[in-house]
C-alpha positions in Angstrom: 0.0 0.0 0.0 1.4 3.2 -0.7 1.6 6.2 1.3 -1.0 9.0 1.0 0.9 12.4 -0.2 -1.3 15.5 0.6 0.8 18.5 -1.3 -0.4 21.9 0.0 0.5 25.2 -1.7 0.2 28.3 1.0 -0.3 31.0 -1.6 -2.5 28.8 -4.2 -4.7 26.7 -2.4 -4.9 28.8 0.6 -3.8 32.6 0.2 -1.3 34.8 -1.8 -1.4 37.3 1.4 -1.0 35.0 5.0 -2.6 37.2 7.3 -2.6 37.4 11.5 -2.6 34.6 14.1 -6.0 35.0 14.9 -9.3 33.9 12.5 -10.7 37.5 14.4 -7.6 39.5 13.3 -8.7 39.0 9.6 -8.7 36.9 6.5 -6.2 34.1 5.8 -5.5 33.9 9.2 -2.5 31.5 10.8 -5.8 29.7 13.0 -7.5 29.2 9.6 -4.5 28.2 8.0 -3.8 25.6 10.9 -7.1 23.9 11.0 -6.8 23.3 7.8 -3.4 21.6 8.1 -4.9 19.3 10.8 -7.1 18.3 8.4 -4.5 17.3 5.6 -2.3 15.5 8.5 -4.9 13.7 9.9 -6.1 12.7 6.3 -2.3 11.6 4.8 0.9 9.9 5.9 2.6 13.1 4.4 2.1 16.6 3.7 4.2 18.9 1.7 3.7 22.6 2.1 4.8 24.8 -0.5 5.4 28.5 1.0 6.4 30.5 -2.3 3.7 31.6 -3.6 2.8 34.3 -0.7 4.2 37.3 -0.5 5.6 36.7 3.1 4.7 35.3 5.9 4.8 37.2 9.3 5.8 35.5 12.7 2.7 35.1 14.4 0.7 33.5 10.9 3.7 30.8 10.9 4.2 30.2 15.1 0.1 29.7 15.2 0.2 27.4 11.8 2.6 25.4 13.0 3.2 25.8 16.8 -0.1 25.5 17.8 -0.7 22.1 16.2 1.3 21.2 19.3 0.3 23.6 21.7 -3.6 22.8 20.8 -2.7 18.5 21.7 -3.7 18.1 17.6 -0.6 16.3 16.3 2.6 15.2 18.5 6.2 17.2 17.9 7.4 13.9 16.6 4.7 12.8 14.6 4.1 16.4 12.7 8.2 16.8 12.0 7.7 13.4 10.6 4.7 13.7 8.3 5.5 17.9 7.4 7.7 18.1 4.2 8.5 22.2 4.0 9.4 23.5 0.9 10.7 26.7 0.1 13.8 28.6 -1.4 13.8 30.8 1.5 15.5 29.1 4.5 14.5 31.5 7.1 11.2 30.8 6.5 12.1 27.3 7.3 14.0 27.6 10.0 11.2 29.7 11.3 8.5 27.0 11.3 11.3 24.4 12.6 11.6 26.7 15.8 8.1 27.3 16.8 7.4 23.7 16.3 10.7 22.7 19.0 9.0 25.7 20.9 5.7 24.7 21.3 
C-alpha cells in the first residue's frame, strides 16, 4: 500500500497574502491556516507545504500554523516533523517553522 501524499501550496490553495494569528484579526489567518493543516495531516501519511507563492509570511501566521498544532494537543512534535515536508527557497522561512514547532 502506498503512502497517501497530501501537497499543500500556501499562496495557491490557501492565500497569496498570509494574514494574523488570529481567525478575528482577519482573513487568511494563521488559525485558519492551521485547522486546515490538521485536516490534511490527519487525512495523509505526508504533507508537503509549499510557501512561495505568498508574498511573506509574518511570525505570528507561521508560530500559530505550526506551533499550535502542538500547543492545541492536535498532532505530537514527533509525529508532525515526521509527516511535514517544507518547501521553500527561503531558508528563514524554514528555519522559522522548525523553531516554533521545538518551541511549542
Amino acid at each position: 500500500m502506498s503512502a497517501r501524499v497530501a501537497e499543500f501550496d500556501i499562496g495557491v490553495d490557501f492565500n497569496p497574502f498570509p494574514g494574523g494569528r488570529f481567525i478575528e484579526d482577519g482573513p487568511a489567518s494563521g488559525e485558519e491556516f492551521r485547522d486546515r493543516l490538521a485536516k490534511l495531516l490527519a487525512e495523509n501519511d505526508k504533507v508537503v507545504i509549499l510557501f512561495d507563492n505568498a508574498m511573506g509570511y509574518g511570525s505570528s501566521f507561521l508560530e500559530e500554523a505550526f506551533g499550535g498544532l502542538i500547543r492545541k494537543n492536535i498532532i505530537s512534535r514527533d509525529e508532525l516533523l515526521q509527516k511535514l515536508e517544507l518547501r521553500t527557497d527561503q531558508e528563514s522561512v524554514k528555519n522559522s517553522v522548525i523553531n516554533y514547532i521545538n518551541e511549542a
